[in-house]
C-alpha atoms as an extended CHARMM CRD file, in Angstrom:
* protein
*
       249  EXT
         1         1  UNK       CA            -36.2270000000      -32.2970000000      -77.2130000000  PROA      1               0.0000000000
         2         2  UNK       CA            -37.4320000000      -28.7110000000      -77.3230000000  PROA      2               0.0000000000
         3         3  UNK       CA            -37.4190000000      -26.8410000000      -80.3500000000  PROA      3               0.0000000000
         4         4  UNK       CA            -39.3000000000      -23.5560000000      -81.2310000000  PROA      4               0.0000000000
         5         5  UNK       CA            -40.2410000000      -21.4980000000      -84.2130000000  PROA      5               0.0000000000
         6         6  UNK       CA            -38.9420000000      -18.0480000000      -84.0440000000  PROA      6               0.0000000000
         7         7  UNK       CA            -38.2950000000      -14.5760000000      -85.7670000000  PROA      7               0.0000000000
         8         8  UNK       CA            -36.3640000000      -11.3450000000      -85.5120000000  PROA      8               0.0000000000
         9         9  UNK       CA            -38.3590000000       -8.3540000000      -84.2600000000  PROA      9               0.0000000000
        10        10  UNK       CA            -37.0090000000       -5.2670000000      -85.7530000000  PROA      10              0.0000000000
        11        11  UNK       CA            -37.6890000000       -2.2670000000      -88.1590000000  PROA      11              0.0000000000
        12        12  UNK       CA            -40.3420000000        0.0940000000      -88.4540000000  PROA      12              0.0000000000
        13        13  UNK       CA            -43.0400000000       -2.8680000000      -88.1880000000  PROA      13              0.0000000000
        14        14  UNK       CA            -41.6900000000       -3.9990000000      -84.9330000000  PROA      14              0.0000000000
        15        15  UNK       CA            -45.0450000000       -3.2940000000      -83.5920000000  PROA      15              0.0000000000
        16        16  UNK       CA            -47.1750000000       -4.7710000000      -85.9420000000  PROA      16              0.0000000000
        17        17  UNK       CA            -45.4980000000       -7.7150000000      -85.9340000000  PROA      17              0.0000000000
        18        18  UNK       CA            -45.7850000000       -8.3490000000      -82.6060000000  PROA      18              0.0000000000
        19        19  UNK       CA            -49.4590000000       -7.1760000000      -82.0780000000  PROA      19              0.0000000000
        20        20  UNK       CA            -49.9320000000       -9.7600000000      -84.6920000000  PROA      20              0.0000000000
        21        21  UNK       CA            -47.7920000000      -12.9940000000      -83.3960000000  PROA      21              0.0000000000
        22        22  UNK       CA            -48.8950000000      -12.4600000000      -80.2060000000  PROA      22              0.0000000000
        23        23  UNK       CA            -52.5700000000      -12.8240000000      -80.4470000000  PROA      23              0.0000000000
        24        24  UNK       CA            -51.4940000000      -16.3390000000      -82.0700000000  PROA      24              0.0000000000
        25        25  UNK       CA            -49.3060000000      -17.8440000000      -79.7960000000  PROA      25              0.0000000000
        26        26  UNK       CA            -46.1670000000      -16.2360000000      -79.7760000000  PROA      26              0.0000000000
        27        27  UNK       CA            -43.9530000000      -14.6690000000      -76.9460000000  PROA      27              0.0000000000
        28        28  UNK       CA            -40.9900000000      -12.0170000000      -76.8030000000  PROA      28              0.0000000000
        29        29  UNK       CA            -37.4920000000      -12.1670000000      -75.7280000000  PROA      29              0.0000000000
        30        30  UNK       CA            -35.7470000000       -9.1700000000      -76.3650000000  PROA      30              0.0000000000
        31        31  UNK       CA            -36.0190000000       -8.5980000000      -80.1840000000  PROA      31              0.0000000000
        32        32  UNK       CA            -37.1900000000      -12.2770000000      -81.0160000000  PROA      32              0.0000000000
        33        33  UNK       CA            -40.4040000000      -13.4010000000      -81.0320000000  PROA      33              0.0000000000
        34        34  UNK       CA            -40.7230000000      -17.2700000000      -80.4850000000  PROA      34              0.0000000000
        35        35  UNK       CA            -43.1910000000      -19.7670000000      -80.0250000000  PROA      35              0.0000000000
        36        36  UNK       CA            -42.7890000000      -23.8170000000      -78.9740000000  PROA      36              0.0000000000
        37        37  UNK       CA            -43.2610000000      -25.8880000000      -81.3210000000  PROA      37              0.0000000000
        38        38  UNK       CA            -42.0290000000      -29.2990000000      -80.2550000000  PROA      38              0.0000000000
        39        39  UNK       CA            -42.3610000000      -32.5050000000      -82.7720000000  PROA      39              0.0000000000
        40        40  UNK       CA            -44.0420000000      -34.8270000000      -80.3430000000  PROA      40              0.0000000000
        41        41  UNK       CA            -45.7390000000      -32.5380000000      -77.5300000000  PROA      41              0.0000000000
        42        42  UNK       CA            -47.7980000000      -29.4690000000      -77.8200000000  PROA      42              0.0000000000
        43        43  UNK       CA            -47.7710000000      -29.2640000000      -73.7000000000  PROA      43              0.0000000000
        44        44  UNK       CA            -47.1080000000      -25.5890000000      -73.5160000000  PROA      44              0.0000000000
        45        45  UNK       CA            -49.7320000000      -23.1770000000      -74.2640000000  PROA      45              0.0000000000
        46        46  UNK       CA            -49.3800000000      -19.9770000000      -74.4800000000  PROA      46              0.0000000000
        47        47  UNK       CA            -52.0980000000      -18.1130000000      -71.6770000000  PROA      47              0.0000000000
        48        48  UNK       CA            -53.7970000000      -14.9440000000      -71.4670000000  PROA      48              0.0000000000
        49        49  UNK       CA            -55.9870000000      -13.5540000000      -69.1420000000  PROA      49              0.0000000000
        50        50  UNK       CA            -59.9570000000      -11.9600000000      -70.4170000000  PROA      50              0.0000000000
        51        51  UNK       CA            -59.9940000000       -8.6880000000      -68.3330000000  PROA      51              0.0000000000
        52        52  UNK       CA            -63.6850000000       -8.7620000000      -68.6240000000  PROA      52              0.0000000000
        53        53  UNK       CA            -64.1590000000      -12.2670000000      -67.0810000000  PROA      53              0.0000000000
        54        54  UNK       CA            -62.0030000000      -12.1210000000      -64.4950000000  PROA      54              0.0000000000
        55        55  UNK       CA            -63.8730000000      -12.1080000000      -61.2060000000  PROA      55              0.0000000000
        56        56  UNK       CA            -61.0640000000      -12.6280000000      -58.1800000000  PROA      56              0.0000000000
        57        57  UNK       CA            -61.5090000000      -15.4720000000      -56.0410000000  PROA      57              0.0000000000
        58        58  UNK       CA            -61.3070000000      -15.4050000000      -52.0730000000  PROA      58              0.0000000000
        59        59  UNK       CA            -57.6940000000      -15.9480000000      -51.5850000000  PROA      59              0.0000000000
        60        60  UNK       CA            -56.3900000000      -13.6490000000      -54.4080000000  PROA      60              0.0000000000
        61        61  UNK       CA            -58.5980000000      -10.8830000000      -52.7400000000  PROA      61              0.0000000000
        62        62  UNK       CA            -56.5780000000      -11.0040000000      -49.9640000000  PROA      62              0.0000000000
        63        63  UNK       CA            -53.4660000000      -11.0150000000      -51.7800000000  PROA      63              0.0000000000
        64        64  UNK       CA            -54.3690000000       -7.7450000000      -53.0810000000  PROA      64              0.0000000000
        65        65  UNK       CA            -55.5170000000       -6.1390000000      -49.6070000000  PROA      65              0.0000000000
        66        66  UNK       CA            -52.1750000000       -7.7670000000      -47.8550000000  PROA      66              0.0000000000
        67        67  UNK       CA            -50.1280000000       -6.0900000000      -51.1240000000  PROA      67              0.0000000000
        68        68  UNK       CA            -52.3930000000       -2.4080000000      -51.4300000000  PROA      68              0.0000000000
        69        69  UNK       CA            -49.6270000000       -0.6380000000      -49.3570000000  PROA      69              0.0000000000
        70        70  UNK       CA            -46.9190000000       -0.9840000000      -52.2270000000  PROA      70              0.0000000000
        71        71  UNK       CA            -46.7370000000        2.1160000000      -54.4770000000  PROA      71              0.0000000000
        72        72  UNK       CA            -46.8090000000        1.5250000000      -58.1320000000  PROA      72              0.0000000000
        73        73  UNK       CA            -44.2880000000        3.4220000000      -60.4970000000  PROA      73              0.0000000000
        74        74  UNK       CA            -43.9440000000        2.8550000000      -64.3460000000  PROA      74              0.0000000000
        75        75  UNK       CA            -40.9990000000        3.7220000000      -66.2510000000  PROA      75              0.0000000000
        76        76  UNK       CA            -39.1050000000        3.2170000000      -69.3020000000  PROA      76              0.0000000000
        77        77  UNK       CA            -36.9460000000        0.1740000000      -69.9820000000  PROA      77              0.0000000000
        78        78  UNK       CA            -34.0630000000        0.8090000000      -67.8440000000  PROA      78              0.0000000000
        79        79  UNK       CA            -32.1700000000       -1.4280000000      -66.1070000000  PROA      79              0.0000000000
        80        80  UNK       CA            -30.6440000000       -0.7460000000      -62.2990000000  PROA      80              0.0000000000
        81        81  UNK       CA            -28.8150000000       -2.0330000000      -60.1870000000  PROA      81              0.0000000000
        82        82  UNK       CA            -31.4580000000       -2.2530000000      -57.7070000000  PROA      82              0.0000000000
        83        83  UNK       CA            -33.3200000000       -4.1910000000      -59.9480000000  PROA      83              0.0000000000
        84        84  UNK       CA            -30.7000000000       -6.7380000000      -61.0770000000  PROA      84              0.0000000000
        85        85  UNK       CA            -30.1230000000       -7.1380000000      -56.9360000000  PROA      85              0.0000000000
        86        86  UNK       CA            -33.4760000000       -8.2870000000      -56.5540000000  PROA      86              0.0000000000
        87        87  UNK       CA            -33.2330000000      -10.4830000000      -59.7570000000  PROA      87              0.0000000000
        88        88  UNK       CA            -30.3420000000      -12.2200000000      -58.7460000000  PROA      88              0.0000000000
        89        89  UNK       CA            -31.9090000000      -12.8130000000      -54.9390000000  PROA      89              0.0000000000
        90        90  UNK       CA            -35.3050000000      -13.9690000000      -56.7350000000  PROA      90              0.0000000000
        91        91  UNK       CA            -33.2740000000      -16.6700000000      -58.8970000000  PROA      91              0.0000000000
        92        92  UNK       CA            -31.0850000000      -17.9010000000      -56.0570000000  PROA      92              0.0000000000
        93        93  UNK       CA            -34.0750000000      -18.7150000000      -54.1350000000  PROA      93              0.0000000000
        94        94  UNK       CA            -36.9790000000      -19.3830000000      -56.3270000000  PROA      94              0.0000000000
        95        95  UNK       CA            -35.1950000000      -20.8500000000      -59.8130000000  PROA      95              0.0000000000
        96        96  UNK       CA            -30.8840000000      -21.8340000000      -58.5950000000  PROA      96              0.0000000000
        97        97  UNK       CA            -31.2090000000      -24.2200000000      -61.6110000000  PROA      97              0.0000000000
        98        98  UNK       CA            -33.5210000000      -22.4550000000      -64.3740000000  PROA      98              0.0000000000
        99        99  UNK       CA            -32.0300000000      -21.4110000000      -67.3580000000  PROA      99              0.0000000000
       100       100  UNK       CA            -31.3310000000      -18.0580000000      -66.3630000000  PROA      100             0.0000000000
       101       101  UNK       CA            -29.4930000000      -19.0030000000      -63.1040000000  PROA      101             0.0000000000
       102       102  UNK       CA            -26.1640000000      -17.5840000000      -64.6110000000  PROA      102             0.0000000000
       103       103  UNK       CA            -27.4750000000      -14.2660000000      -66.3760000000  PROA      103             0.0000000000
       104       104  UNK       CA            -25.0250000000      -11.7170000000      -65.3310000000  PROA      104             0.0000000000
       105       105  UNK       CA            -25.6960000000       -7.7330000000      -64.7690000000  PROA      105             0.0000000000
       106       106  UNK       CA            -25.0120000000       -7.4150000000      -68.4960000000  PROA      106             0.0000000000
       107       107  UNK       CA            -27.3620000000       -9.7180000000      -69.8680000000  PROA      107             0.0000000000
       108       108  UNK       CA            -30.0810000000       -8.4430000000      -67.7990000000  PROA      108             0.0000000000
       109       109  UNK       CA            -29.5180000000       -5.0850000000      -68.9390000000  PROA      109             0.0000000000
       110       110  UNK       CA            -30.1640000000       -6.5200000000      -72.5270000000  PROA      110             0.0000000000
       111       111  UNK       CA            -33.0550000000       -8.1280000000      -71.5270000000  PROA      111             0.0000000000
       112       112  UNK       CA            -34.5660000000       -5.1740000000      -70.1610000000  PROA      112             0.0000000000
       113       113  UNK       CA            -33.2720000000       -2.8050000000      -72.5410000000  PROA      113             0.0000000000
       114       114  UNK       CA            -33.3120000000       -4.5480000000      -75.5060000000  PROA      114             0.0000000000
       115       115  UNK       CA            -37.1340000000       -4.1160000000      -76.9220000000  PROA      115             0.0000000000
       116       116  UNK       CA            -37.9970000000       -2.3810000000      -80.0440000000  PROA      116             0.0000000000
       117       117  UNK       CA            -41.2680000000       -1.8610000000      -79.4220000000  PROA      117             0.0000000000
       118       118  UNK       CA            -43.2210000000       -0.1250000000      -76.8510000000  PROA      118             0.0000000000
       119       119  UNK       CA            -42.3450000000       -1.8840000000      -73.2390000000  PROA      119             0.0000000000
       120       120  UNK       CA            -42.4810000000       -0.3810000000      -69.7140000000  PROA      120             0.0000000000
       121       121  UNK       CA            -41.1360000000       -1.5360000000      -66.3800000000  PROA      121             0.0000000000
       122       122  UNK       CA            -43.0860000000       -1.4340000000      -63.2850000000  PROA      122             0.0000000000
       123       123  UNK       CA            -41.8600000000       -1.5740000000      -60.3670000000  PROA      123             0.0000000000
       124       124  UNK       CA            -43.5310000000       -2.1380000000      -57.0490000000  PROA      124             0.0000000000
       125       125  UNK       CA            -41.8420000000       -0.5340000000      -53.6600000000  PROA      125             0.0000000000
       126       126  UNK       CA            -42.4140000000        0.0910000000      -49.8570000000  PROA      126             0.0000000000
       127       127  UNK       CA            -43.2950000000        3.5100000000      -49.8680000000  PROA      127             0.0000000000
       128       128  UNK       CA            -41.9840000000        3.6350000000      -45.9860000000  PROA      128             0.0000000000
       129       129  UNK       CA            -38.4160000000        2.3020000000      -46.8720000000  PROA      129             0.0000000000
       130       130  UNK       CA            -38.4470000000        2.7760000000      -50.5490000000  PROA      130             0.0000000000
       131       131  UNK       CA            -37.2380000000       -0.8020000000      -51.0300000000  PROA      131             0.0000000000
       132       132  UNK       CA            -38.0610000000       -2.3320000000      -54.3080000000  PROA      132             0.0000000000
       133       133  UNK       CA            -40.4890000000       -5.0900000000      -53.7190000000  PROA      133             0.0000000000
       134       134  UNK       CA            -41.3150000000       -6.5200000000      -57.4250000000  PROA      134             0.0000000000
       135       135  UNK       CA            -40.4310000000       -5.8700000000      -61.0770000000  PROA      135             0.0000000000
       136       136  UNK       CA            -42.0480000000       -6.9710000000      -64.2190000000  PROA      136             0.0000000000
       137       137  UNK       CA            -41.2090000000       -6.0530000000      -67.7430000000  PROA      137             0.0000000000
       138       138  UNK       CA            -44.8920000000       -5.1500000000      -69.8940000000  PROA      138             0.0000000000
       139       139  UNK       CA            -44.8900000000       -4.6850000000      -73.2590000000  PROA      139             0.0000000000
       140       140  UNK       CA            -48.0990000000       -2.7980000000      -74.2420000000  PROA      140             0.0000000000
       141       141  UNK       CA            -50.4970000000       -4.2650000000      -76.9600000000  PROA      141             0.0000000000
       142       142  UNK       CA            -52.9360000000       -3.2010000000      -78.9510000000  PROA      142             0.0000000000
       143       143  UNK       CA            -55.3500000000       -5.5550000000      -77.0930000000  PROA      143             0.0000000000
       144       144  UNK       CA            -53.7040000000       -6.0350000000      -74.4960000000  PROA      144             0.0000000000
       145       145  UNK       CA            -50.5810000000       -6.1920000000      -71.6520000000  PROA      145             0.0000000000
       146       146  UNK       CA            -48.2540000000       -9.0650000000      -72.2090000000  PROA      146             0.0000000000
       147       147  UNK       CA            -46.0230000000       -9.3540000000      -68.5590000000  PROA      147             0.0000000000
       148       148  UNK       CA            -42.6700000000      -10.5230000000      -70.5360000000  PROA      148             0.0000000000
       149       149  UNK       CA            -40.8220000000      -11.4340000000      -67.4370000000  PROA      149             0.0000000000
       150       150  UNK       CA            -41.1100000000      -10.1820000000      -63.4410000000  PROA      150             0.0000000000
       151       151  UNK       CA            -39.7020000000      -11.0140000000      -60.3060000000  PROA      151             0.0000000000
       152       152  UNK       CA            -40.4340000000      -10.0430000000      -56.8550000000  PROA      152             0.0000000000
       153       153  UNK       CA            -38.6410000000      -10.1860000000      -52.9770000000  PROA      153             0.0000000000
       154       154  UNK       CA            -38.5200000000      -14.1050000000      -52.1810000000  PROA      154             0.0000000000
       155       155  UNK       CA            -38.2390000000      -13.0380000000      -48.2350000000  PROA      155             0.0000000000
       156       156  UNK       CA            -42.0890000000      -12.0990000000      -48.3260000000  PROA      156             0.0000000000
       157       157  UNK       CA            -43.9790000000      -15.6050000000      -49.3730000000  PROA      157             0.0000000000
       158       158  UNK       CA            -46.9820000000      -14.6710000000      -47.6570000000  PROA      158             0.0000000000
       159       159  UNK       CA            -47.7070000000      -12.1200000000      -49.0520000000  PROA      159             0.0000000000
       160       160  UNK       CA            -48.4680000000      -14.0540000000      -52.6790000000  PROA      160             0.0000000000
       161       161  UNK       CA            -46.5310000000      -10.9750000000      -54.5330000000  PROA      161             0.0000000000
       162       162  UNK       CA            -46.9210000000      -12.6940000000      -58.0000000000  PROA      162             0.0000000000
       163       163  UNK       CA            -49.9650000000      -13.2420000000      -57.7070000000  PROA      163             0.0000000000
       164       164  UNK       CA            -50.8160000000       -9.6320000000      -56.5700000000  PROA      164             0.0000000000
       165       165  UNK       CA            -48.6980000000       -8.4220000000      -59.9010000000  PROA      165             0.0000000000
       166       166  UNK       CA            -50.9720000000       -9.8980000000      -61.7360000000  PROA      166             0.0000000000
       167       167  UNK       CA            -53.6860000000       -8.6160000000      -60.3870000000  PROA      167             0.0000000000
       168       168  UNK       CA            -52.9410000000       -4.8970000000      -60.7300000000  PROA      168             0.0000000000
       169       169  UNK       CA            -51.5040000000       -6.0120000000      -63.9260000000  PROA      169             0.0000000000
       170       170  UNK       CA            -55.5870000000       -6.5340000000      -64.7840000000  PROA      170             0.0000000000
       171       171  UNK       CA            -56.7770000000       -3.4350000000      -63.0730000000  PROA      171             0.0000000000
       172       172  UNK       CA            -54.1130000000       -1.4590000000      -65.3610000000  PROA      172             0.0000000000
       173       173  UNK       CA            -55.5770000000       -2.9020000000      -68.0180000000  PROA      173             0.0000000000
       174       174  UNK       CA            -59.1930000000       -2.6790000000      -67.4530000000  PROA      174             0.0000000000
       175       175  UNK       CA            -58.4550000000        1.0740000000      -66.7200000000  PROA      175             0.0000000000
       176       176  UNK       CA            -56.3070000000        1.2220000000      -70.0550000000  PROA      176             0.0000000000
       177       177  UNK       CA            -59.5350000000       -0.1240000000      -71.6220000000  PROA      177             0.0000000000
       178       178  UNK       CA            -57.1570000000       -3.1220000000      -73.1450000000  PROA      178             0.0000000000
       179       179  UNK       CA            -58.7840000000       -7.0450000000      -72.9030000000  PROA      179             0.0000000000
       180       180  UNK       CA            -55.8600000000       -8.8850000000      -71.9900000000  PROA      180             0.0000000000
       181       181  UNK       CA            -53.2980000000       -9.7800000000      -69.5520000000  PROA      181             0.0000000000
       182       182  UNK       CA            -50.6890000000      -12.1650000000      -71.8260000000  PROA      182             0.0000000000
       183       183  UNK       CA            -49.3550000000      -14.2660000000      -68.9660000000  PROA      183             0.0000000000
       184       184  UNK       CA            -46.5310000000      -15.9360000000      -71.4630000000  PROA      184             0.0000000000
       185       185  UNK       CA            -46.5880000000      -20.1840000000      -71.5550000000  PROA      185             0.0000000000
       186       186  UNK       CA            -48.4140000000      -22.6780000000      -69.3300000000  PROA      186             0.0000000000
       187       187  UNK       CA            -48.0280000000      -26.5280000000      -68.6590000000  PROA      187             0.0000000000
       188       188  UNK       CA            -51.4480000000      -27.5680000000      -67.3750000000  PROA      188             0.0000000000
       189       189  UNK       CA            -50.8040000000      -30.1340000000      -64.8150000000  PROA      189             0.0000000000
       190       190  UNK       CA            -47.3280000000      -28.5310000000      -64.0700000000  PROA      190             0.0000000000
       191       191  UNK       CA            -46.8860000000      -27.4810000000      -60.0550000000  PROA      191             0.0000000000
       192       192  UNK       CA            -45.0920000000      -24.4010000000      -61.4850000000  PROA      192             0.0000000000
       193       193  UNK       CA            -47.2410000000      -22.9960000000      -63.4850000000  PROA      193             0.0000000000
       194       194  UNK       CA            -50.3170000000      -24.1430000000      -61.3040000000  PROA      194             0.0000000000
       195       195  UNK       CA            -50.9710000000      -20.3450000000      -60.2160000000  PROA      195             0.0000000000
       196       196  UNK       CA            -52.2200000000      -19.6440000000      -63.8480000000  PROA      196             0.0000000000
       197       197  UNK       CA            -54.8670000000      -21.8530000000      -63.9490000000  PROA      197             0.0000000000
       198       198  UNK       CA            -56.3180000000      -20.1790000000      -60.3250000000  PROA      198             0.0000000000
       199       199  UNK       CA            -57.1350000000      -16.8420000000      -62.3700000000  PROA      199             0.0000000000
       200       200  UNK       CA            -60.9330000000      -16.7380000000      -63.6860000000  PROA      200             0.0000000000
       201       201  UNK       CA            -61.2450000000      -15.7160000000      -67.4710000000  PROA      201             0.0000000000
       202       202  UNK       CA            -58.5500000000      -17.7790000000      -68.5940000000  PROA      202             0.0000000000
       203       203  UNK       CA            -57.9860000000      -18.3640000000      -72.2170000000  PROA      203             0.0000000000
       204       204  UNK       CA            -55.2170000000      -20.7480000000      -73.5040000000  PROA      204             0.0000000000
       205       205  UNK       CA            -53.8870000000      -20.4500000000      -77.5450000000  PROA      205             0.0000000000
       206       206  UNK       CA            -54.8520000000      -24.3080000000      -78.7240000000  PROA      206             0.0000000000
       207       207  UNK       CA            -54.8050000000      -25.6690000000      -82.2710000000  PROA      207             0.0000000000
       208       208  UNK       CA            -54.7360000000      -22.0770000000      -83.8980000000  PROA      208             0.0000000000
       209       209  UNK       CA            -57.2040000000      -20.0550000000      -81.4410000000  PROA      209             0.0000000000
       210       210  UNK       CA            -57.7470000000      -19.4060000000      -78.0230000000  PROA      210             0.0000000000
       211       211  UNK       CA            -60.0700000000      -20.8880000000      -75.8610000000  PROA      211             0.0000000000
       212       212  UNK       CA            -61.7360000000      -20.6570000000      -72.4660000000  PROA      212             0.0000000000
       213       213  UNK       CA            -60.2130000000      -22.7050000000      -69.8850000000  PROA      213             0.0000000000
       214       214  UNK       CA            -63.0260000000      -24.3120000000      -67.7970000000  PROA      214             0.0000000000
       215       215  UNK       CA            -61.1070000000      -27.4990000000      -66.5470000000  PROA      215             0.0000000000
       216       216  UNK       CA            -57.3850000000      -27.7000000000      -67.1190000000  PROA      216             0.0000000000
       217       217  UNK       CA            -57.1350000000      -31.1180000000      -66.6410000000  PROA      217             0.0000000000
       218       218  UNK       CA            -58.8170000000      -31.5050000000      -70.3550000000  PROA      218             0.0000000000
       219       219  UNK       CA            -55.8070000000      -29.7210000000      -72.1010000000  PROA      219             0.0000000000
       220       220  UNK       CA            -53.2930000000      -31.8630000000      -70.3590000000  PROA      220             0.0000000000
       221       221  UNK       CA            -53.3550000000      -35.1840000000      -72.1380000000  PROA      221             0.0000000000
       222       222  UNK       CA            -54.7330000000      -33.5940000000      -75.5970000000  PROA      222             0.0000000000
       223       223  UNK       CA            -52.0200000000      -31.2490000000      -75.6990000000  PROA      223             0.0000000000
       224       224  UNK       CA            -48.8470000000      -34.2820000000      -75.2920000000  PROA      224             0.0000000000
       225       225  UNK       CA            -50.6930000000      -36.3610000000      -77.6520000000  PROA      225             0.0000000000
       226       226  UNK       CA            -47.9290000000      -36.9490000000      -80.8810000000  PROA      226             0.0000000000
       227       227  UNK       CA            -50.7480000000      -35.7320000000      -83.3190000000  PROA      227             0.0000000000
       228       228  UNK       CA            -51.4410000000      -32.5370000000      -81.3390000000  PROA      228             0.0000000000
       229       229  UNK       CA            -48.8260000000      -31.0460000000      -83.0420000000  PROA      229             0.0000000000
       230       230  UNK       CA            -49.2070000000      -30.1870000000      -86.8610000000  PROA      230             0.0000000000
       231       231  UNK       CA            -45.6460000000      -30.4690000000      -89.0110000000  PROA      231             0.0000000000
       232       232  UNK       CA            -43.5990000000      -27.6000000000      -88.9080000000  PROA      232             0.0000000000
       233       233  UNK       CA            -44.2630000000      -26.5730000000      -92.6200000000  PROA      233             0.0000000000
       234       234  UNK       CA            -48.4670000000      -26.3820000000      -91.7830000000  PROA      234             0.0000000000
       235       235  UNK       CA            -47.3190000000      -24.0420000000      -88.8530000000  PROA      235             0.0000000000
       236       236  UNK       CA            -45.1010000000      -21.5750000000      -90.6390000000  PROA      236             0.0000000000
       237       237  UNK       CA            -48.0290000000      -21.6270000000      -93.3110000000  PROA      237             0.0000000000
       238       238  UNK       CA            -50.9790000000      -20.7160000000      -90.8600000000  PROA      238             0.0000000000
       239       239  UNK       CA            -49.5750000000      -17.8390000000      -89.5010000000  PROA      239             0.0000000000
       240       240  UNK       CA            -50.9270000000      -14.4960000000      -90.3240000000  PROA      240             0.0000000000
       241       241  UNK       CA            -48.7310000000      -11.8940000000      -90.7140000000  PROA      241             0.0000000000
       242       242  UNK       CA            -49.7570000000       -8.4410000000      -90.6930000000  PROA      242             0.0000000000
       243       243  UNK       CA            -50.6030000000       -5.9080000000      -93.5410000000  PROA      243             0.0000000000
       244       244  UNK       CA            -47.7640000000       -4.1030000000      -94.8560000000  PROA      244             0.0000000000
       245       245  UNK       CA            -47.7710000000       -1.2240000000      -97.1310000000  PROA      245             0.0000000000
       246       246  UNK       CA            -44.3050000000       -0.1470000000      -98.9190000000  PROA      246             0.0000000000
       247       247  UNK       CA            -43.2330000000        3.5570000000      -97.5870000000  PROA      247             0.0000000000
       248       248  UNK       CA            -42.9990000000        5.9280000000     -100.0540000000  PROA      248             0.0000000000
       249       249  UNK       CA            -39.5470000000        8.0170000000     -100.0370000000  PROA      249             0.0000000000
């Protein structure tokens, strides 16, 4: 049974808030920030990649040579229908039965649309055709870039799009001068989520700090383990909110 500890995101320490949740765990979704928190499993973590240690392997350089024609733009969160067109032909293909399988062009405007602090979306396109290759919604950190959600052309799997993404998702923010790349939740041992684990310098959010992840196959029985997971009440009363000062009218 899955169950998560969240909050509303809103007012003029929108921000703050989420600079702080983030760097412990938590995840945005439009203006809630959430985090699993599951009574008997503590399987997903929540990943992030250390700009600094990242040194790309073999295969993923090629991804980025096979991907270096596609011209970068990065806008404000706006929704289009271009975008929602190659949303809906990413889900069809790549997750028919996910959660998000019925999300009309409405709801994916709010999910775009709908962030109260500073986000961007950048696109990827053929500069020859001016087709719209891949999409992922960023929300910019103080110490980092968190990729909230993205999507890319399922007609091109050899080309390894996400994981080129994420790649220029780490140059951007080595050139930004910002630490991280937030890659949202991981399952080690899941198939799905395998392609996180291939990235060098990454960190996973265990027991109340993050930590390098040398072998993934030592988080994945630790991490279902009944006792991994501390009672509700200890977790609300961990978290560190940030500093807030009353505004003077």
């Amino acid at each position: 049974m899955e169950r998560k500890l969240f909050t509303a995101l809103q007012g003029e320490g929108a921000d703050q808030l989420n600079n702080s949740l983030s760097q412990q765990g938590f995840r945005r979704s439009q203006n809630v920030l959430y985090r699993p928190s599951c009574s008997d499993c503590a399987a997903c973590l929540s990943a992030r990649i250390d700009v600094t240690a990242f040194r790309p392997s073999k295969s993923q350089k090629r991804a980025a040579k096979r991907n270096a024609y596609l011209q970068r733009r990065a806008n404000s969160p706006w929704a289009t229908d271009e975008q929602y067109e190659l949303f809906r032909r990413y889900l069809d293909t790549r997750h028919a039965d996910g959660g998000m399988a019925d999300m009309d062009v409405f709801e994916f405007a709010a999910m775009i649309e709908e962030t109260p602090i500073r986000s961007r979306v950048v696109e990827y396109a053929d500069p020859k055709s001016g087709d719209l290759i891949g999409v992922s919604l960023t929300d910019v950190l103080d110490d980092g870039l968190s990729m909230v959600y993205s999507f890319y052309t399922p007609q091109q799997p050899q080309n390894s799009l996400g994981t080129y993404m994420i790649l220029d998702h780490i140059d951007i923010a080595r050139e930004a001068g910002l630490p991280y790349v937030y890659l949202g939740y991981w399952v080690p041992g899941s198939p799905k989520m395998g392609y996180k684990a291939r990235f060098s310098g990454l960190e996973a959010y265990y027991q109340g700090e993050w930590i390098s992840v040398n072998n993934p196959s030592e988080l994945t029985d630790s991490s279902r383990h009944p006792l991994s997971t501390a009672p509700i009440a200890e977790q609300v009363a961990s978290i560190q909110l940030p500093d807030r000062h009353p505004t003077k009218g």
